[in-house]
C-alpha positions as CSV (number, residue, x, y, z in Angstrom):
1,X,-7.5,25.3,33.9
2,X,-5.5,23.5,36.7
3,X,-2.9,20.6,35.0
4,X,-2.0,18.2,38.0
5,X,1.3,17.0,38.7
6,X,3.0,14.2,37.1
7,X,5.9,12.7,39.4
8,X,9.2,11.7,37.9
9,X,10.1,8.0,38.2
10,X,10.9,6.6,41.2
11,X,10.8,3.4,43.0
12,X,8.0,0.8,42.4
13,X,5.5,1.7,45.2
14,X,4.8,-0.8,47.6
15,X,1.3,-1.6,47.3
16,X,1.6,-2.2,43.5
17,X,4.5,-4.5,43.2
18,X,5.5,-5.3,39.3
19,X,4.7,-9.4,39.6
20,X,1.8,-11.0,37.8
21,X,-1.3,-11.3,39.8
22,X,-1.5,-14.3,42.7
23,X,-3.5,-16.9,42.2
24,X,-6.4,-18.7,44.1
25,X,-8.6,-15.1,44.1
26,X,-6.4,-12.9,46.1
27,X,-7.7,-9.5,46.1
28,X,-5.6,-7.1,43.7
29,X,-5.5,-3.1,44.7
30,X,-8.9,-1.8,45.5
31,X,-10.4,0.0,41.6
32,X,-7.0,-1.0,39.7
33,X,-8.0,-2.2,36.4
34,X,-5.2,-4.6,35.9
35,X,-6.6,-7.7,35.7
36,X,-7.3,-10.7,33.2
37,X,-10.2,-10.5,30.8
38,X,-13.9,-12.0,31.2
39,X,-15.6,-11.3,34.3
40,X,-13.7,-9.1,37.3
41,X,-11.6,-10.7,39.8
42,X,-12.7,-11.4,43.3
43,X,-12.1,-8.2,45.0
44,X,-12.3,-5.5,42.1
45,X,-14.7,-3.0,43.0
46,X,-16.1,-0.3,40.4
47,X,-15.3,-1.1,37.3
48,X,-17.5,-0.1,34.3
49,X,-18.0,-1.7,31.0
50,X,-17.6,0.8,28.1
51,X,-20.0,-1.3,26.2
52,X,-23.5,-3.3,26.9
53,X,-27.3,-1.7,27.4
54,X,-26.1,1.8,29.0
55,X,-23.2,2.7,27.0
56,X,-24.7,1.9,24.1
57,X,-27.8,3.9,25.2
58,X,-26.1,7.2,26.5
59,X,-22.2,6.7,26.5
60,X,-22.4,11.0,27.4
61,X,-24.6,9.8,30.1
62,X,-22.2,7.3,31.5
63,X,-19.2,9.5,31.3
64,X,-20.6,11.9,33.0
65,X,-21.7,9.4,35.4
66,X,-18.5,7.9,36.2
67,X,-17.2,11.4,36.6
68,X,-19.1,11.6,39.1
69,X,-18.5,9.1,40.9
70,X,-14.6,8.8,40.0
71,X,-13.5,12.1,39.0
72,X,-10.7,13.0,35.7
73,X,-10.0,9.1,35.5
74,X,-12.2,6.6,36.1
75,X,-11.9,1.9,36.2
76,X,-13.6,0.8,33.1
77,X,-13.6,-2.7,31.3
78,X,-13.8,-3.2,27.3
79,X,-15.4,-5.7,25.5
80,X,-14.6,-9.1,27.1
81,X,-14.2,-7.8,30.6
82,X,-10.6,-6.2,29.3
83,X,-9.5,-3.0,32.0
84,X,-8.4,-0.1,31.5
85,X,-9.2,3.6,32.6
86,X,-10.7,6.1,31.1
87,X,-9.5,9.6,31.1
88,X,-12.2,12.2,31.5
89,X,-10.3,15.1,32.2
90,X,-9.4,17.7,29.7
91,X,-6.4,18.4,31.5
92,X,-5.2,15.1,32.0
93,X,-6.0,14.0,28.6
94,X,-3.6,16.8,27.0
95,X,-1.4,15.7,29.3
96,X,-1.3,12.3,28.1
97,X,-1.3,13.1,24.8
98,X,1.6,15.3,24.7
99,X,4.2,13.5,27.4
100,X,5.6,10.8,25.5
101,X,8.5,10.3,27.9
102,X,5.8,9.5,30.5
103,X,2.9,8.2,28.0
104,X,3.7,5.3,25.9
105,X,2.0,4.8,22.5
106,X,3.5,1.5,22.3
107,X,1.4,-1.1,22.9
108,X,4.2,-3.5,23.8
109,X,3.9,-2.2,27.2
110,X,0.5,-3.4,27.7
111,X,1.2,-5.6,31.0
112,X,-2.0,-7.0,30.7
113,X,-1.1,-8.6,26.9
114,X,2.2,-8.9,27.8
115,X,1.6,-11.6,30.7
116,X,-1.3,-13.4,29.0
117,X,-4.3,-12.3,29.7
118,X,-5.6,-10.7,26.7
119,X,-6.1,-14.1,24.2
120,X,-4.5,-13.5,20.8
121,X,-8.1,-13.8,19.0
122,X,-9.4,-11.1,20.9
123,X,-12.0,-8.5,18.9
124,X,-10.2,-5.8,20.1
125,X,-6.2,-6.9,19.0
126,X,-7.0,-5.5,15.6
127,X,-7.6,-1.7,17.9
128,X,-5.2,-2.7,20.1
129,X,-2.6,-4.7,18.4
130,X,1.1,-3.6,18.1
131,X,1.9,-2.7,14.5
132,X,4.9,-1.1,12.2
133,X,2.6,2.0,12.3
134,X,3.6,5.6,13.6
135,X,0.8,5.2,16.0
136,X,2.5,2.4,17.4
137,X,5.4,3.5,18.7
138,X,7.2,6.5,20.1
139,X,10.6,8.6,19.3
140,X,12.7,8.3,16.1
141,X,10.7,5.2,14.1
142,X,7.6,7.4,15.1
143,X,9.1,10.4,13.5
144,X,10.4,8.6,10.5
145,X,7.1,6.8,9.8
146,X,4.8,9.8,10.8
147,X,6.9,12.1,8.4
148,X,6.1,9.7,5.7
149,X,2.3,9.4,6.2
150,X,2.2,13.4,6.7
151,X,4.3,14.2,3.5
152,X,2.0,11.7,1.4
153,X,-1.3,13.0,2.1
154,X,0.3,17.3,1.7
155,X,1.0,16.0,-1.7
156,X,-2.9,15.8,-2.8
157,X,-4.0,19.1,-3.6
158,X,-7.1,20.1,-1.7
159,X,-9.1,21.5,-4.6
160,X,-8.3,18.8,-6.6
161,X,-9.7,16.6,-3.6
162,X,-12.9,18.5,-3.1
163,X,-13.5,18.0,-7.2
164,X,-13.2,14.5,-6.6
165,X,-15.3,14.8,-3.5
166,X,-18.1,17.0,-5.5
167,X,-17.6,14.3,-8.6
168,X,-18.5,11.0,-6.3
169,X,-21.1,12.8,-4.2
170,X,-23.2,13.9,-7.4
171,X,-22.9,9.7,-8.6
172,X,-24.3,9.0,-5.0
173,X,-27.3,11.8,-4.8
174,X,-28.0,10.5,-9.0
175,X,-28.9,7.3,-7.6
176,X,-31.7,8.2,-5.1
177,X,-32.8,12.3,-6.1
178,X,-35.6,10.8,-8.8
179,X,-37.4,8.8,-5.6
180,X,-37.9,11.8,-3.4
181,X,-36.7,10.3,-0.2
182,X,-33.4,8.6,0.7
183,X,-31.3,6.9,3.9
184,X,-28.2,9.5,4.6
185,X,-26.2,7.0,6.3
186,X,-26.5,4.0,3.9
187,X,-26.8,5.6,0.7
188,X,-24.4,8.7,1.3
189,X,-22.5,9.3,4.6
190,X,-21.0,5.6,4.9
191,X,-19.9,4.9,0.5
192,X,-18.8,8.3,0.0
193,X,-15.5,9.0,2.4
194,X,-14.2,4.9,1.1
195,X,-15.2,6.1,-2.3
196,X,-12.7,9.3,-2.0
197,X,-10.5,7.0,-0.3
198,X,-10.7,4.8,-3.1
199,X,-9.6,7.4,-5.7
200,X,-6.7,8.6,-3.1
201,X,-5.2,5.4,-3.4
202,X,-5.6,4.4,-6.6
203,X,-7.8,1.4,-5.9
204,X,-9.7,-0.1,-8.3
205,X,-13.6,0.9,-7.3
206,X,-14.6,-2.2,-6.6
207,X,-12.6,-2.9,-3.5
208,X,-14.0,0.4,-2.2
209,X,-17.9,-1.6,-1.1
210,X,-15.9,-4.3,0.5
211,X,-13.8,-2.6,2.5
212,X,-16.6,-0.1,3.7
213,X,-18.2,-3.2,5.7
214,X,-14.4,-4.4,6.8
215,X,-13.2,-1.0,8.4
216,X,-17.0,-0.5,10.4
217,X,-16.5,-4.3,11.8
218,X,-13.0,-3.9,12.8
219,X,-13.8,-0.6,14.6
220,X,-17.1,-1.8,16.3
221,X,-14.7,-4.9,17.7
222,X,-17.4,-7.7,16.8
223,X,-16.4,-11.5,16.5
224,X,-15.9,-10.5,12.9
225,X,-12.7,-7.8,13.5
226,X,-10.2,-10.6,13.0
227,X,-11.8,-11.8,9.7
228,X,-12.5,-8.1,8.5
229,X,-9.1,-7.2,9.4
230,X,-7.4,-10.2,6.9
231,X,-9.6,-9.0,4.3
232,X,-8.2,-5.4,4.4
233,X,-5.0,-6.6,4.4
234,X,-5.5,-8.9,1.2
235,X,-6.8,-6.2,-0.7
236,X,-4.0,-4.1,0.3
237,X,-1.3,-5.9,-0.1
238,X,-1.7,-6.8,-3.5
239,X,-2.3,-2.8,-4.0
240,X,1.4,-2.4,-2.2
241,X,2.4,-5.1,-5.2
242,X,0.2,-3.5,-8.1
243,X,2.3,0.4,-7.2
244,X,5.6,-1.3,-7.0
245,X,5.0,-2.3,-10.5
246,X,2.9,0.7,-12.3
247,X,3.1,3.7,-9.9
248,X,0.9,6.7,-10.1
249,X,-0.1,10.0,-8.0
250,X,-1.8,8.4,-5.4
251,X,-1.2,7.3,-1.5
252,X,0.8,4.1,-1.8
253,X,2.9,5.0,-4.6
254,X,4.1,7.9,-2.6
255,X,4.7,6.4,0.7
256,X,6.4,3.6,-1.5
257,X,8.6,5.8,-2.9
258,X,9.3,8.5,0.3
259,X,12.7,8.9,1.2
260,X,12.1,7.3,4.9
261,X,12.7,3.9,2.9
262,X,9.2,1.7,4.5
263,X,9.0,-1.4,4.0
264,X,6.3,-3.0,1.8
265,X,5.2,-4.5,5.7
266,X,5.1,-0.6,6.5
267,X,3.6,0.9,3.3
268,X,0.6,-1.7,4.1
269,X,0.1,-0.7,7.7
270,X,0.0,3.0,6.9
271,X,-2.4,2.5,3.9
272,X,-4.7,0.4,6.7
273,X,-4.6,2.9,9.4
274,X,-5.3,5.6,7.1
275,X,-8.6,3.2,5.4
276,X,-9.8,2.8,8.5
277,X,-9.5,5.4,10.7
278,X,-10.3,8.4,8.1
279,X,-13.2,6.2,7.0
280,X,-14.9,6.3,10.4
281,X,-13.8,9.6,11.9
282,X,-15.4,10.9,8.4
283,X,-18.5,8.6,7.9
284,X,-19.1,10.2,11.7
285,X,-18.2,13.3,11.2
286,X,-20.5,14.2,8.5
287,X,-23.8,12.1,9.9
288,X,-23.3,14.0,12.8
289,X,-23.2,17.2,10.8
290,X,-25.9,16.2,8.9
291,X,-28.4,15.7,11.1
292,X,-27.3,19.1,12.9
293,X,-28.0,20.4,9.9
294,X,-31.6,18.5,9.6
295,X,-32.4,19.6,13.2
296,X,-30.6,22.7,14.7
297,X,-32.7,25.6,15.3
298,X,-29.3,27.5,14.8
299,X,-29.7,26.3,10.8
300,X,-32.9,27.6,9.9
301,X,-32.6,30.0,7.0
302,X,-30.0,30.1,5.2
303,X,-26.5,28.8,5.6
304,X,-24.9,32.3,4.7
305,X,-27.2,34.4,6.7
306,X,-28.3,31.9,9.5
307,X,-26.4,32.1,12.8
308,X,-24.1,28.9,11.5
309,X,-22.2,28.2,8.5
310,X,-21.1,25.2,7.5
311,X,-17.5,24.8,8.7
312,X,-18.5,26.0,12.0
313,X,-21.4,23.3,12.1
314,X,-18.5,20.7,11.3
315,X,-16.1,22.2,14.3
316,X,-19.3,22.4,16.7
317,X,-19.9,18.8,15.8
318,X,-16.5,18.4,16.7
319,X,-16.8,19.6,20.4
320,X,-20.4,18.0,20.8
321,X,-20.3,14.6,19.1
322,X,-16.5,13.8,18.3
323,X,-16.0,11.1,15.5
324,X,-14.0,8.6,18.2
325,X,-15.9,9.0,21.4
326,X,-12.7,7.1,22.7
327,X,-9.4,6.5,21.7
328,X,-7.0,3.9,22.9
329,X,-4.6,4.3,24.1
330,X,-1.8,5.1,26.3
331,X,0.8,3.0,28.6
332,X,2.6,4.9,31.9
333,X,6.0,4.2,31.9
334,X,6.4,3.5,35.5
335,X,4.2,3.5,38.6
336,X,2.4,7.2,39.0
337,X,-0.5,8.7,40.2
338,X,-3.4,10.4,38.5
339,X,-6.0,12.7,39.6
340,X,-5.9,11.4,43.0
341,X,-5.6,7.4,41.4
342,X,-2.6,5.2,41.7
343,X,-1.5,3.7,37.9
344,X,0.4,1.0,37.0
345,X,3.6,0.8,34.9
346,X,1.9,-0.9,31.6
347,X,-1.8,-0.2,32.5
348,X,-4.1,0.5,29.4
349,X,-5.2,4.3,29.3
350,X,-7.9,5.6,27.3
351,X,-8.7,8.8,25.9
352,X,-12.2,9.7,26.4
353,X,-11.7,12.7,23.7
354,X,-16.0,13.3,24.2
355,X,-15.9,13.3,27.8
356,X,-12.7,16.0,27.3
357,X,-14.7,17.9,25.3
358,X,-17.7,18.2,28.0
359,X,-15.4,19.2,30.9
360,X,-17.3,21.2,33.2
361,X,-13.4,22.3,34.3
362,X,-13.0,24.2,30.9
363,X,-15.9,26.1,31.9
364,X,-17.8,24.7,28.7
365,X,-21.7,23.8,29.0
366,X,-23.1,21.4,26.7
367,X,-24.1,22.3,23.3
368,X,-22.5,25.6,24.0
369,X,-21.9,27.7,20.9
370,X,-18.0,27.5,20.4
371,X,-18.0,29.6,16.8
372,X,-15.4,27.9,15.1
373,X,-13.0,27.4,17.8
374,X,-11.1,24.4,17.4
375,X,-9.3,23.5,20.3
376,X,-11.0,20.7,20.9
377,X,-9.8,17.0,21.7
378,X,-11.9,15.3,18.5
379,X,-8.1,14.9,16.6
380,X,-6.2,14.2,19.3
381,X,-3.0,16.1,20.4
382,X,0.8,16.2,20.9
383,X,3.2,14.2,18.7
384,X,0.3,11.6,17.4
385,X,-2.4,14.2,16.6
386,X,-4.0,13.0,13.2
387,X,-2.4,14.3,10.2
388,X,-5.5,14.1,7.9
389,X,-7.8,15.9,9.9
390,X,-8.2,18.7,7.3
391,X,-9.0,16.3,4.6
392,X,-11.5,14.9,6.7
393,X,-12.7,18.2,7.1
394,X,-13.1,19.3,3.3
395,X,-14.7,15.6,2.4
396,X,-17.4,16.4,5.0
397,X,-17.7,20.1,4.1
398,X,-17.8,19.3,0.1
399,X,-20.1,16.5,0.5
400,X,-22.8,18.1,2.7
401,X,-22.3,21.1,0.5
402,X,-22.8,19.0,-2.7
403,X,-26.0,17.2,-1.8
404,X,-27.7,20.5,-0.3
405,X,-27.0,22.0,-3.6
406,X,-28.8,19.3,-5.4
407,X,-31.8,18.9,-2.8
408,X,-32.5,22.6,-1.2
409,X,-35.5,21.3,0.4
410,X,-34.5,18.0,2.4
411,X,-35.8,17.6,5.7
412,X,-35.9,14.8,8.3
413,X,-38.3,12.2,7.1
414,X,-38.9,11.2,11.1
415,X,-39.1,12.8,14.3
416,X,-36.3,13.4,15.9
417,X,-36.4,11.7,18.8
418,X,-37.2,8.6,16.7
419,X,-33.7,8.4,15.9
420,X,-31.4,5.6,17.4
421,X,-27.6,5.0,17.2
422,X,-25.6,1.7,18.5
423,X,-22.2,2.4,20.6
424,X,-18.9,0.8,20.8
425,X,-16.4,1.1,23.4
426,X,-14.7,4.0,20.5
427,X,-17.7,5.5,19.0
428,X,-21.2,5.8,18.6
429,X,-22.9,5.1,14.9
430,X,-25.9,7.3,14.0
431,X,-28.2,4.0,12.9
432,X,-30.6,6.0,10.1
433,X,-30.5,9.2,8.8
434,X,-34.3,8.9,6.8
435,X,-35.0,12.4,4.7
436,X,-37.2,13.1,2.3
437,X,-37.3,16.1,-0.4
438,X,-38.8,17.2,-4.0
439,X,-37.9,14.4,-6.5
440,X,-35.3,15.3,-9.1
441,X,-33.8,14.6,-12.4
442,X,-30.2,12.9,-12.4
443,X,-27.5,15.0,-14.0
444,X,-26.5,14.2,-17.6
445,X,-23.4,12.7,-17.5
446,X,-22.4,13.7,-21.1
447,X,-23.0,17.2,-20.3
448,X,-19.7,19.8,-21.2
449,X,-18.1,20.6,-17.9
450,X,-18.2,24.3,-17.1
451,X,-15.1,26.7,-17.8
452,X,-12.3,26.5,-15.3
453,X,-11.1,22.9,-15.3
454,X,-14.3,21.2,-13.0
455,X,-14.5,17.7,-13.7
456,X,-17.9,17.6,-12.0
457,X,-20.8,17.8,-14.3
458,X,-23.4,20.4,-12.8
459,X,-26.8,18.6,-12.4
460,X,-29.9,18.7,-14.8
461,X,-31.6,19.7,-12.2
462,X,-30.7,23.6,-11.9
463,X,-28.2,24.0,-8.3
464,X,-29.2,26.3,-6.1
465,X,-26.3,28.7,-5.4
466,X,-24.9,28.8,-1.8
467,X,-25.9,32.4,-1.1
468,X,-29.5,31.1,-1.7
469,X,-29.7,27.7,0.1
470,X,-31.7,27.0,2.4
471,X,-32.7,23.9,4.8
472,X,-36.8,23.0,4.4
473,X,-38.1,21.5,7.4
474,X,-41.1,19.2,6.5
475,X,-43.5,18.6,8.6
476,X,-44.9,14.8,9.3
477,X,-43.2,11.7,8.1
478,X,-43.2,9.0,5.7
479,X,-42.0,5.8,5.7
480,X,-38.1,5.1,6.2
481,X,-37.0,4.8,2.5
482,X,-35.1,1.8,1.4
483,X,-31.2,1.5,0.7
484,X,-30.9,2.5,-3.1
485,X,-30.9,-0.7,-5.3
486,X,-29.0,1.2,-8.8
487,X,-26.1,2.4,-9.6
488,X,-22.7,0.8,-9.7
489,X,-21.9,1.3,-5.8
490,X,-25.4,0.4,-5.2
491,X,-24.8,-3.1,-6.7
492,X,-21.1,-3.5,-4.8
493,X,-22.9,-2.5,-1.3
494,X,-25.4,-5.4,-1.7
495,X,-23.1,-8.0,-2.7
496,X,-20.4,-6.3,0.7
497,X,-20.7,-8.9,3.5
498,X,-23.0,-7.2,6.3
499,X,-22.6,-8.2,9.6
């Protein structure tokens, strides 16, 4: 694949000179998305909002759309008319990503914030807001705080989080395998990542519901991102205060005591970027995988001796339907040109990590089998690629593992097509996951654990065991099942503020 050039600094071109916009509707540089937000300035021509009817619709659709008609990089706006471009490119994605001389994480740089145009209670400053946080900045402080974050979360050991993974997922399947029919998303996919996350941190297990609802509404950038982002950082901040005082072996005791010396202000940040972001890539990551599971012809049979396992479902989800269909972002440090497109010093980049993925220039068709190969975009890359991504990985693996184990026989409770999923500029929610399946006991909670040191209680029910498991499809439908009403997460999720 062909990587295009990238011109060393040089002096400010003439057509794009470094003053704040002219007044009185003066026509800025034909398709530079540079100006103010709310509606496009007289004489700005292709622009495309990343959100409304269309995107929301078929967001794959529209990038491939604007590739079309823009090529690697392409105008868009964000919600509230903000501009930026989006980078479609494969190529010029990585490049990004891994040139922080030429790429700046720090959002500081934004030109557009910087010279007042983005308003201070904007939905997206909680996305796009400049923080203490290693993905805020570049060079030494990122190192420093990075390092931190990266040595934290090696310190869980991985089998011990897959027991707590198998542990919550059995509580959530106990609450809905005597009724015979269940909603993935609701009642599964979206309490069980914050419920790990919970446990990781050493939260008490009722802050877990409310900050389920907080983290989706600060990502989705609704009129309630402001007010879900003060709520995360209440409940946070007095965890920060609880560790100082009665530390443990979890997350914020550990980046409170790492020899990079954060701040409590630091600590906090980290603890939120991790809540939030693992949450989402994760609640997406395993819908997606899921209903690949529910629906692939490539699943029939069994996982072992079908033409798919498991982790290679997760890593073809991975290329096909990445967690963050877009991640923000990236500032040029001075005036350059891309794929044939003149950017601005401080202009907002996006990384449109699902349209990278669908590159026809990688040679890739859609949907094509990649077997495991995971060199795709769905992490990132270079020196902010996400350091959790294999604990992501082994929550989505242990919990779709868990729950076919207790329910061999699910099968989509709807026709596939009658599925529907709502968008955001960054991602795109899978609404409704309805199944249905044979009804089964709950396990007995008092039961002895087996020999070896599981603390997860095998079920009443007998398990099936993985060499044996297969995927039912049923035929015909019932009625979408209700969110589950029991259990102790049950009760928080209903009381949760829903937007």
């Amino acid at each position: 694949m062909s990587t295009p050039p990238f011109p060393e600094p040089g002096p400010p071109r003439a057509a794009f000179p470094r003053t704040a916009f002219p007044a009185g509707g003066a026509a800025p540089p034909p398709g530079c998305p540079a100006h103010g937000a709310g509606a496009p300035p007289p004489g700005r021509t292709g622009a495309t909002p990343l959100y409304g009817p269309e995107a929301s619709a078929d967001p794959m659709g529209l990038y491939e759309r604007l590739r079309a008609e823009h090529g690697a990089i392409a105008p868009v706006l964000l919600e509230g008319g903000v501009p930026a471009w989006l980078l479609l490119g494969y190529d010029e994605i990585l490049q990004v990503a891994r040139n922080p001389r030429r790429f700046a994480r720090d959002t500081r740089l934004w030109r557009d914030r910087e010279e007042g145009r983005i308003p201070d209670d904007s939905p997206l400053a909680p996305v796009l807001g400049w923080r203490p946080d290693c993905i805020s900045q570049d060079g030494h402080e990122h190192q420093r705080l990075r390092g931190a974050v990266k040595d934290s979360l090696e310190r869980f050991d991985r089998r011990a989080i897959r027991r707590a993974v198998h542990r919550r997922a059995h509580q959530l399947v106990d609450d809905f395998a005597g009724a015979g029919q269940a909603e993935l998303v609701g009642q599964f996919a979206l309490p069980l990542p914050m419920m790990v996350l919970t446990d990781l941190y050493g939260l008490p297990e009722e802050e877990g519901a409310r900050l389920v609802e907080a983290s989706r509404q600060l990502v989705k950038g609704t009129e309630k991102a402001l007010e879900a982002d003060r709520h995360i950082h209440e409940i946070l901040g007095r965890l920060v205060a609880d560790k100082h005082l009665a530390p443990g072996p979890n997350l914020a005791s550990w980046l409170i005591a790492h020899e990079a010396r954060l701040s409590d202000d630091e600590v906090l940040q980290h603890l939120r970027l991790v809540l939030v972001l693992a949450h989402e890539t994760t609640t997406n990551l395993m819908v997606n995988t899921l209903r690949m599971v529910l629906t692939d012809p490539r699943f029939r049979g069994t996982l072992n001796g079908g033409q798919m396992t498991l982790p290679a479902a997760v890593e073809q989800v991975l290329w096909d339907e990445p967690p963050l269909t877009v991640l923000p972002g990236r500032f040029p440090r001075y005036d350059m040109e891309i794929a044939g497109r003149e950017v601005r010093k401080g202009d907002l980049l996006l990384l449109g990590l699902a349209a990278g993925n669908a590159d026809p220039a990688t040679g890739r068709t859609a949907g094509q089998d990649m077997h495991g190969n995971r060199s795709h975009l769905s992490f990132n890359s270079g020196p902010h690629e996400c350091p959790g991504q294999d604990i992501g990985r082994a929550v989505t693996g242990s919990g779709i593992d868990t729950l076919l184990g207790r329910l061999p026989d699910l099968g989509l409770a709807v026709p596939e097509e009658e599925l529907t999923w709502t968008s955001s500029s960054w991602s795109r929610h899978l609404d409704a996951l309805p199944v249905r399946f044979t009804p089964r006991h709950a396990r007995n909670p008092f039961e002895r654990p087996p020999a070896g040191g599981r603390t997860d209680a095998a079920p009443a029910a007998r398990e099936v065991p993985p060499e044996r498991r297969e995927t039912v499809y049923a035929a015909g439908r019932t009625a979408p099942p209700q969110r589950s009403t029991s259990g102790r997460w049950g009760r928080l999720l209903r009381r949760a503020p829903r937007g």
